[in-house]
Structure formats: structure tokens, C-alpha cells
N, C-alpha and C positions, 0 to 999 in steps of 0.2 A: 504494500500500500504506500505511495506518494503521498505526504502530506508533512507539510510545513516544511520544507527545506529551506536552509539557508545560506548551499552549495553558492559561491559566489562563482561567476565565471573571470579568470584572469584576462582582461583586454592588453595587459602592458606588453604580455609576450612575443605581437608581432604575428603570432600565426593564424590560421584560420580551421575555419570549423569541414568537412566533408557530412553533405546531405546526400549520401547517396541517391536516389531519386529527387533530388531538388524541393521543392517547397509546394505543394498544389495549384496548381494554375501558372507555376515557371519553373516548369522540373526540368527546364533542359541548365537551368543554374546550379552548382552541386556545391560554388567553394562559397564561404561566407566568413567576414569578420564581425566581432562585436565591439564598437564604439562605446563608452559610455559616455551619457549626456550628461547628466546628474544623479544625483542619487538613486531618483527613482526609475529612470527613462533611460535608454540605451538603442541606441542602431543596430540593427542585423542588415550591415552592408554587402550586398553583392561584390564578389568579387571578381566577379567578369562583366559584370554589367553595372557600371558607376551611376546610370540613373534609378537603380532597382536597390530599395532601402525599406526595410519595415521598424517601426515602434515596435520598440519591447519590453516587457516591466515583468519582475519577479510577481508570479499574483499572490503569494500567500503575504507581501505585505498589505493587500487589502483585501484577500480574501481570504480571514483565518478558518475557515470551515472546507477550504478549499482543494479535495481528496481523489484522489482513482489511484485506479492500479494498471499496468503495462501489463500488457499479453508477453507471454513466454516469444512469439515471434520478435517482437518488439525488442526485448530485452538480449536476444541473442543477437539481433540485426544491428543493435546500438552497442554490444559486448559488455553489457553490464556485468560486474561480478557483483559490485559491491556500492550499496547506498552513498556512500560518500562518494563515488562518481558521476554522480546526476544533478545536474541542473537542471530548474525548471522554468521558461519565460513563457509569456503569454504576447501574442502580438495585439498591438494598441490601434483601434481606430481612431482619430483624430476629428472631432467634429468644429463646426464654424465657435459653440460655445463647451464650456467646459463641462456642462451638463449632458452633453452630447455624445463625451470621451467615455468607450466602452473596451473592453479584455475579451477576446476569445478564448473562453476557458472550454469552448468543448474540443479543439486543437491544441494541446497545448506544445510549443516545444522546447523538446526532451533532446541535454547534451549529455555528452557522457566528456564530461571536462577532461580526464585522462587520457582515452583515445583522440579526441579533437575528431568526435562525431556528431550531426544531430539528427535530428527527425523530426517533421510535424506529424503526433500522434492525433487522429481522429479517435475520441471516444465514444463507445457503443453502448449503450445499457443508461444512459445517464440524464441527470435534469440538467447539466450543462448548456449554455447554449453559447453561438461564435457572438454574442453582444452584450456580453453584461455590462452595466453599468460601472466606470471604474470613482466617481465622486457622486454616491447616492448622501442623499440628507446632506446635502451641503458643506462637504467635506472638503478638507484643504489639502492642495498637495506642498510641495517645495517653492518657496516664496510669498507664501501665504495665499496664493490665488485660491480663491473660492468659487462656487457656482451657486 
């Protein structure tokens, strides 16, 4: 069971992550690095394609109830042995207001920081869905902005 990690991903090291199948809807991209923006926010930069960048944010910082489990395929495909190899981000929609900004928590993706692999896992059985709210009840992120 995945829940609550606090697996940080290392951005300083310069390398990049292998998506074996690429990312849904641009699987023909496989290398990716991660930027950090700030605390919360981070880039998942293409690394063959400089205009192809997604939001990414750890979700169990706002979503502490926020749980699954990886299929056996999954975990063999990503060479997990061991819990402390796993990072989890969620990719961020970005909308015009801040009320707008939602987490895909029914894809989340899943590194395995050690090997410098990842995956966006589609989960199956679940109440997740690809738009949750990331600032419900007027919640502030980094700068005090609020919605």
C-alpha cells in the first residue's frame, strides 16, 4: 500500500528519469527531468521535446488520506524492491484562478528514484478521479496566495 511518502526526488543530480512507454497521450517521449519550482511545484521537463513540461506536486502534502496500491506488473516494470524507492507526484492542472488548480490523483506518477524510472500508473478499483481539487476551502499554498 502507497501512502504518505515522503521519498523526495533528487533534481540536483543532472540526470533524468526513463518512462518506458512515455507519458499517455506522448508516449513517443521516454527521457524526462525534474525541475523544482518551489517547495510545492516542480516540472516534469521533456527531455526531447523543450516545449512538453507538466506541473507536479507530491499529493500526500494535501492529500493526507491519499492511498493505492501498485499491481505486481507495475512494481516489476518500475523494479521496485523496496518502499524507500518510490516517489510519488501527481501532475497539476493549472487553471485561469486558483480555485480552478486540480491533482490527478487517479494517475499518479510513480519513480523509482534509484533506478531513474517512472510511470504514469492508471488506477483501477478507485474513487480517485484525474481532477481533484488541489486548494478546496480556501486554502493557501506558498506565498500566501489564496483562492
Amino acid at each position: 500500500m502507497i501512502n504518505h511518502l515522503d521519498n523526495e526526488i533528487d533534481v540536483n543530480t543532472g540526470g533524468f528519469f526513463i518512462f518506458k512507454r512515455g507519458i499517455p497521450g506522448f508516449e513517443e517521449y521516454t527521457k524526462f527531468s525534474i525541475q523544482q519550482h518551489d517547495e510545492h511545484f516542480s516540472f516534469l521537463q521533456s527531455i526531447e521535446n523543450e516545449n512538453l513540461a507538466f506541473i507536479i506536486v507530491n499529493p500526500f502534502l494535501f492529500f493526507k488520506e491519499y492511498e493505492f496500491e501498485l499491481s505486481t506488473i507495475d512494481l516489476e516494470e518500475l523494479k521496485i524492491t523496496d518502499q524507500t524507492e518510490v516517489a510519488i507526484r501527481s501532475i497539476v492542472t493549472w487553471g485561469k484562478e486558483l480555485s480552478q488548480v486540480t491533482a490527478n490523483l487517479l494517475a499518479p506518477l510513480v519513480f523509482n528514484v534509484k533506478e531513474h524510472i517512472g510511470k504514469q500508473v492508471v488506477l483501477n478499483k478507485t474513487e480517485y478521479t484525474s481532477k481533484h481539487s488541489l486548494l478546496p476551502n480556501n486554502k493557501t499554498i506558498g506565498g500566501g496566495a489564496s483562492c
